[in-house]
DSSP file (Angstrom, degrees, kcal/mol; ACC not computed):
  #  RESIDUE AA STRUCTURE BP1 BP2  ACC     N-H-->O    O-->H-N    N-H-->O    O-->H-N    TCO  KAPPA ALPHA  PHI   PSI    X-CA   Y-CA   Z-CA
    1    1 A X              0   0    0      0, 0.0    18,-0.9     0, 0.0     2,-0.2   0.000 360.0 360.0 360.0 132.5    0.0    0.0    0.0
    2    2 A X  E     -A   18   0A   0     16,-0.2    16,-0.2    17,-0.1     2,-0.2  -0.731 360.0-159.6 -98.5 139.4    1.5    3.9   -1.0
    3    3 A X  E     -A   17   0A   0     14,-3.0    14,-0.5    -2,-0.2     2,-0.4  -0.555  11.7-126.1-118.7 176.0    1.0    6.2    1.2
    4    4 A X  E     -A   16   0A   0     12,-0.2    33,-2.1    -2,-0.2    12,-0.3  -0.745  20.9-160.5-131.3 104.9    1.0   10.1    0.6
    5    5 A X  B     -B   36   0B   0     10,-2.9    31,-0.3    -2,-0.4     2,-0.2  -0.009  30.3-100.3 -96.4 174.8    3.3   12.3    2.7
    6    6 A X        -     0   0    0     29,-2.1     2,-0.2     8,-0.1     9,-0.2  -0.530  30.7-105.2 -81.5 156.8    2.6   15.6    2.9
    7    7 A X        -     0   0    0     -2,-0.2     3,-0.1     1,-0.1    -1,-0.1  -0.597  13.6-153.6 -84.0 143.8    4.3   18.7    1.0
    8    8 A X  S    S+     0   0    0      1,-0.3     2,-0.4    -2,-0.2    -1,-0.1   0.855  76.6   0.8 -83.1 -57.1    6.5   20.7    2.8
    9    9 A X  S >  S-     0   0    0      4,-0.1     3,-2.9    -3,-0.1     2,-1.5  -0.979  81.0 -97.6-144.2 146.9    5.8   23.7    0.6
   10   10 A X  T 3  S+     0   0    0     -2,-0.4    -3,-0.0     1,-0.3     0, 0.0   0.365 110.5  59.1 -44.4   1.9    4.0   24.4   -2.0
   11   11 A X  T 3  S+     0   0    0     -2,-1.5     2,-0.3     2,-0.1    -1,-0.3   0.281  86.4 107.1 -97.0  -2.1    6.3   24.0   -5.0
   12   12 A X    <   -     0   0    0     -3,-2.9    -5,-0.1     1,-0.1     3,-0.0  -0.663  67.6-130.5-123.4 160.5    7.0   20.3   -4.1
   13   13 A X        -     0   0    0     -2,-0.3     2,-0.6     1,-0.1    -4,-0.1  -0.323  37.2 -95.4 -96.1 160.2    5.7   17.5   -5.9
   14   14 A X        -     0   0    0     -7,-0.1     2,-0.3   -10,-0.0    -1,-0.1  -0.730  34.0-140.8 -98.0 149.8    4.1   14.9   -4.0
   15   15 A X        -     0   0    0     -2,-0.6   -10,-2.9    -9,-0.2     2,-0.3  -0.819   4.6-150.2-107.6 142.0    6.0   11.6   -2.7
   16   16 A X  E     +A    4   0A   0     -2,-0.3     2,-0.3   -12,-0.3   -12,-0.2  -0.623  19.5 176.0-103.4 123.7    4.6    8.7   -2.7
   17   17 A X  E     -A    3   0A   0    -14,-0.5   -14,-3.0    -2,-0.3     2,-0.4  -0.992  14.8-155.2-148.9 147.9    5.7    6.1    0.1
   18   18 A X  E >>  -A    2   0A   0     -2,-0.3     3,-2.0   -16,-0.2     4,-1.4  -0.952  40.8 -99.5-127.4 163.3    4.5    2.2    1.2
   19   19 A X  T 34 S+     0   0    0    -18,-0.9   -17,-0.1    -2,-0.4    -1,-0.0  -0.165 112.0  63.2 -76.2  32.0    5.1    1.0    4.5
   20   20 A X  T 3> S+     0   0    0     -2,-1.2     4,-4.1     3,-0.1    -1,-0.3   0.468 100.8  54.6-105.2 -46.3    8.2   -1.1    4.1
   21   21 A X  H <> S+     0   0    0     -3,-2.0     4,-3.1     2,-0.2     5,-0.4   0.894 104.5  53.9 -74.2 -49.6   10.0    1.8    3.2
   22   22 A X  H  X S+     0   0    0     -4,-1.4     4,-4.7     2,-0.2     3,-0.4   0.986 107.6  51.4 -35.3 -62.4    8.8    3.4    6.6
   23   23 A X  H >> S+     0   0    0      1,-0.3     4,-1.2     2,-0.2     3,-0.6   0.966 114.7  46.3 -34.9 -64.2   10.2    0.1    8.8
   24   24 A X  H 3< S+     0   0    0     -4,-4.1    -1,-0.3     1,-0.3    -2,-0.2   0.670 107.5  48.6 -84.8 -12.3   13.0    0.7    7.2
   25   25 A X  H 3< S+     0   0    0     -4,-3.1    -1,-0.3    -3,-0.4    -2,-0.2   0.832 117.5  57.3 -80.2 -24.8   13.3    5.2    7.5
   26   26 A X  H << S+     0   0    0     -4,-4.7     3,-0.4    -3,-0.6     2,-0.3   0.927  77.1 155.4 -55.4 -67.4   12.6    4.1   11.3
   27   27 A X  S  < S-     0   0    0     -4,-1.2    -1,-0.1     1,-0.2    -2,-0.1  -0.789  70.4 -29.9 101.9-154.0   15.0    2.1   11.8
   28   28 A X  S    S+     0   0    0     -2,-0.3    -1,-0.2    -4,-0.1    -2,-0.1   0.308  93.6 134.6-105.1  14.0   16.1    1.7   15.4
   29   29 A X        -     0   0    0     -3,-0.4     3,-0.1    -4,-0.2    -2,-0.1   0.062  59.7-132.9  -7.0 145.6   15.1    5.0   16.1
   30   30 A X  S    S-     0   0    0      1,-0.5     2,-0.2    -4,-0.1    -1,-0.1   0.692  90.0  -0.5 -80.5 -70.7   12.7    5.2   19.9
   31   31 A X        -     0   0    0     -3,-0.1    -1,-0.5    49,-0.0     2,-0.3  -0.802  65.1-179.6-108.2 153.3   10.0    7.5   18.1
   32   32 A X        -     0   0    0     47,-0.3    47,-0.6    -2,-0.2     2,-0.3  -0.851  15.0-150.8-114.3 162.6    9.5    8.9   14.6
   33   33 A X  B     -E   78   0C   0     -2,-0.3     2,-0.3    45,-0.2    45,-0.3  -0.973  11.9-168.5-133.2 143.3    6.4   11.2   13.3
   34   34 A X        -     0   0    0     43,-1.9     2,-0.3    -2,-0.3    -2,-0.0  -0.814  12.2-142.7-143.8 147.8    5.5   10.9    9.7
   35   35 A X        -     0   0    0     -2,-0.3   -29,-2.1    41,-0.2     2,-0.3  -0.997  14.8-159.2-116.1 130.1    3.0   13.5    8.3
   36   36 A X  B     -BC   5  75B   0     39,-2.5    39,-3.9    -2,-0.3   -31,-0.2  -0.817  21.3-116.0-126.2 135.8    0.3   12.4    5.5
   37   37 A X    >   -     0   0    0    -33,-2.1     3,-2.1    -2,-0.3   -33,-0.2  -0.455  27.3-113.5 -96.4 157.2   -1.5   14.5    3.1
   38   38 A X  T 3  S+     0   0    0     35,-0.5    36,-0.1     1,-0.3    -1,-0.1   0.719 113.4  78.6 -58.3 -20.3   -5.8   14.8    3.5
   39   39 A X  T 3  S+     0   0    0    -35,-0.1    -1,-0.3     2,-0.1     2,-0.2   0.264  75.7 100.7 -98.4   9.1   -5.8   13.0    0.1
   40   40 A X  S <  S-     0   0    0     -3,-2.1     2,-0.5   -36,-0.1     3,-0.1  -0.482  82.6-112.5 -52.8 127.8   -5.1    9.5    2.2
   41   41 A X    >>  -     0   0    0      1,-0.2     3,-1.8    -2,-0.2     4,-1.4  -0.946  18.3-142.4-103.1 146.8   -7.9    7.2    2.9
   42   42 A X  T 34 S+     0   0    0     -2,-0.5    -1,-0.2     1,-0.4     4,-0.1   0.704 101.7  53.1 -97.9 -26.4   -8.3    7.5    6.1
   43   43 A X  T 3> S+     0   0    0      2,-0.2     4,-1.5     1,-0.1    -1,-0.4   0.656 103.5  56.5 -74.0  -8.5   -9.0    3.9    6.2
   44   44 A X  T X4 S+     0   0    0     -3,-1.8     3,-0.7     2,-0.2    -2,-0.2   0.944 106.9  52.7 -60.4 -76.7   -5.7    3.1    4.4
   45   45 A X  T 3< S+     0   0    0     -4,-1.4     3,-0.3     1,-0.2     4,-0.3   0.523 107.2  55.7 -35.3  -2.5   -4.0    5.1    7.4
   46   46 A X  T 3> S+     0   0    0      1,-0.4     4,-2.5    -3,-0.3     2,-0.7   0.835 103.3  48.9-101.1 -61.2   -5.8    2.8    9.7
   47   47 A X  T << S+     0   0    0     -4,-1.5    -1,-0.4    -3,-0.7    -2,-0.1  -0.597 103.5  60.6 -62.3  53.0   -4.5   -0.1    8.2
   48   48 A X  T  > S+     0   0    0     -2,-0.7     4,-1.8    -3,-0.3     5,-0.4  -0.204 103.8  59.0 138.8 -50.4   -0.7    1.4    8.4
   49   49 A X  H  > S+     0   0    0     -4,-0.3     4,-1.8    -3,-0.2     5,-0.3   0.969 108.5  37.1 -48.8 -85.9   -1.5    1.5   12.3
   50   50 A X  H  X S+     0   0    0     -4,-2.5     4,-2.6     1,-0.2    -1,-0.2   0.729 108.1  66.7 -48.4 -23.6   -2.1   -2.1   12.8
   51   51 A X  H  > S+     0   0    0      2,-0.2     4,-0.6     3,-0.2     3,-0.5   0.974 116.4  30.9 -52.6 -72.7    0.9   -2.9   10.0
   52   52 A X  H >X>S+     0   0    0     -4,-1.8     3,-2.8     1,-0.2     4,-0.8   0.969 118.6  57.5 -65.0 -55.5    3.4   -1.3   12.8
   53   53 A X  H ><5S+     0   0    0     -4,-1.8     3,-1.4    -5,-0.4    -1,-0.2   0.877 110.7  43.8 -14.4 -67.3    0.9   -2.7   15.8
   54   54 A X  H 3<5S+     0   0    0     -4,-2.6    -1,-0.3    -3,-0.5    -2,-0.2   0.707 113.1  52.8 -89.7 -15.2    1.4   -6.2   14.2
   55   55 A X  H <<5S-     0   0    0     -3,-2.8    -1,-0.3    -4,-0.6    -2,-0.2   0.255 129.3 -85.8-103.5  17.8    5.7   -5.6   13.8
   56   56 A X  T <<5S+     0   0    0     -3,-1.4    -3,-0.2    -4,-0.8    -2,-0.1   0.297  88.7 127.6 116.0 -30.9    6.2   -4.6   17.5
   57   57 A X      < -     0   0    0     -5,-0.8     2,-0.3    -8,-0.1    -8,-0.0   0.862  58.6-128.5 -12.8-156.9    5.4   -1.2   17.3
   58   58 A X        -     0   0    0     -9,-0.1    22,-2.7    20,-0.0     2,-0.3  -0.415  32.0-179.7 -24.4 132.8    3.2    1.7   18.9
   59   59 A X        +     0   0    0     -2,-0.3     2,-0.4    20,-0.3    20,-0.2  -0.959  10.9 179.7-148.1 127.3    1.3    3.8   16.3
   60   60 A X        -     0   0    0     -2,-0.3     2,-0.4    16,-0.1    18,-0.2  -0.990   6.9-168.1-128.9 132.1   -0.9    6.6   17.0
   61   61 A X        +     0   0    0     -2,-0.4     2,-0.3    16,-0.2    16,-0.1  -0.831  16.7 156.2-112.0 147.9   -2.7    8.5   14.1
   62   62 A X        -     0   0    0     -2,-0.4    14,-1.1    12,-0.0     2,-0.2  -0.937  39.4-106.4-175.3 153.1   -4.6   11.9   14.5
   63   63 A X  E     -D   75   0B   0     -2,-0.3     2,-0.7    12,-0.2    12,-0.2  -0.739  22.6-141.7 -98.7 127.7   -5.5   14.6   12.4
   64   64 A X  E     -D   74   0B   0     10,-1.0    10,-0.6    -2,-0.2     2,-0.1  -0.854   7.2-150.5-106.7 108.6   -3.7   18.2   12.4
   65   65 A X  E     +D   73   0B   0     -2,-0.7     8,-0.2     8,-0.2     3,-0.1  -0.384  26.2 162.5 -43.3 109.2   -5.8   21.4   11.9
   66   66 A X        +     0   0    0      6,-2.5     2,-0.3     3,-0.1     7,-0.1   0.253  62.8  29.8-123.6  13.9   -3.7   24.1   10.1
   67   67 A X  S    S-     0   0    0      5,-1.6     5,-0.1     2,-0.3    -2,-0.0  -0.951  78.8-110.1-144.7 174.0   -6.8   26.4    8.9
   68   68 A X  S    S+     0   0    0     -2,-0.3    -1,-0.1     3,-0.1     4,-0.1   0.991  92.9  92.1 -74.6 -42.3  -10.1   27.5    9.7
   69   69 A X  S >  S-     0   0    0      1,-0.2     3,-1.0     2,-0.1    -2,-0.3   0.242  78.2-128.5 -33.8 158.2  -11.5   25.4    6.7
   70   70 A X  T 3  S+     0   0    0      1,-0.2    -1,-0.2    -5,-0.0     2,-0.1   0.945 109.8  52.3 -86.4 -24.5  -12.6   21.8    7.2
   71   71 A X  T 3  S+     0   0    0      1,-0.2     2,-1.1    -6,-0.0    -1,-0.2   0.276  87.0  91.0 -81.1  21.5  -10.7   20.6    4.6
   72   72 A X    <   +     0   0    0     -3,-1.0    -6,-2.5    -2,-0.1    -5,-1.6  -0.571  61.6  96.4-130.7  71.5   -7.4   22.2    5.8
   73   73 A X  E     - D   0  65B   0     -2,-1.1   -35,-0.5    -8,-0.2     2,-0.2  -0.915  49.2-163.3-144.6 175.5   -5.9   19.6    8.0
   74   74 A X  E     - D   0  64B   0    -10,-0.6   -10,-1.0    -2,-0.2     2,-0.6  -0.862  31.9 -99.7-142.9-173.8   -3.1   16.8    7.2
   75   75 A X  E     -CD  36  63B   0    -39,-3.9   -39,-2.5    -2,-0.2     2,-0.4  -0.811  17.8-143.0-150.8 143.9   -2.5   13.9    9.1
   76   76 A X        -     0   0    0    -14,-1.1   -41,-0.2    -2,-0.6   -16,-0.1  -0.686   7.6-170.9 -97.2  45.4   -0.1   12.8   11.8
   77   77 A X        -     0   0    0     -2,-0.4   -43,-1.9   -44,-0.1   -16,-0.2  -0.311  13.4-170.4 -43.8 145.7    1.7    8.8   12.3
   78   78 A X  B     -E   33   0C   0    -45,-0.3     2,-0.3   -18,-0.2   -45,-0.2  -0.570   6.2-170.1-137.2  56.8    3.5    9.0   15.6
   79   79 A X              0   0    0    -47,-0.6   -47,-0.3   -20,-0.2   -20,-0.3  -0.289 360.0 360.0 -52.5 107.1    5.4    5.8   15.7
   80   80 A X              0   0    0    -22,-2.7   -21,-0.2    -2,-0.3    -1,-0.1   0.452 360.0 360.0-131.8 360.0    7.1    4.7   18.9
């Protein structure tokens, strides 16, 4: 499954990532935080939880508000 990180700034193309490639930017890392663009299904991102859940993991997913619009959030993997 491809995931869709978020743009940093608005000139930058979007990347494209699947959750192998994640394992492997953690690493042995304690914690990493991954940001995901709104264009995500949210049930994909759900399934990405339990993917780390089932390799040993802690995953929390949550939404961040960065306008008043509703559509003006991105969303937040917290990997520990």
């Amino acid at each position: 499954m491809e995931l869709t990180l978020a743009k940093t700034d608005f000139e930058q193309k979007t990347q494209k990532i699947n959750l192998e490639k994640l394992l492997k930017n953690i690493g042995n890392d304690h914690d990493k935080v991954f940001y995901f663009d709104r264009s995500n299904n949210h049930k994909d991102l759900l399934k990405a939880v339990s993917f780390f859940e089932n390799k040993g993991k802690k995953a929390y997913l949550s939404e961040i508000k960065y306008g008043l619009d509703e559509k003006d959030y991105i969303y937040e993997l917290h990997i520990i």
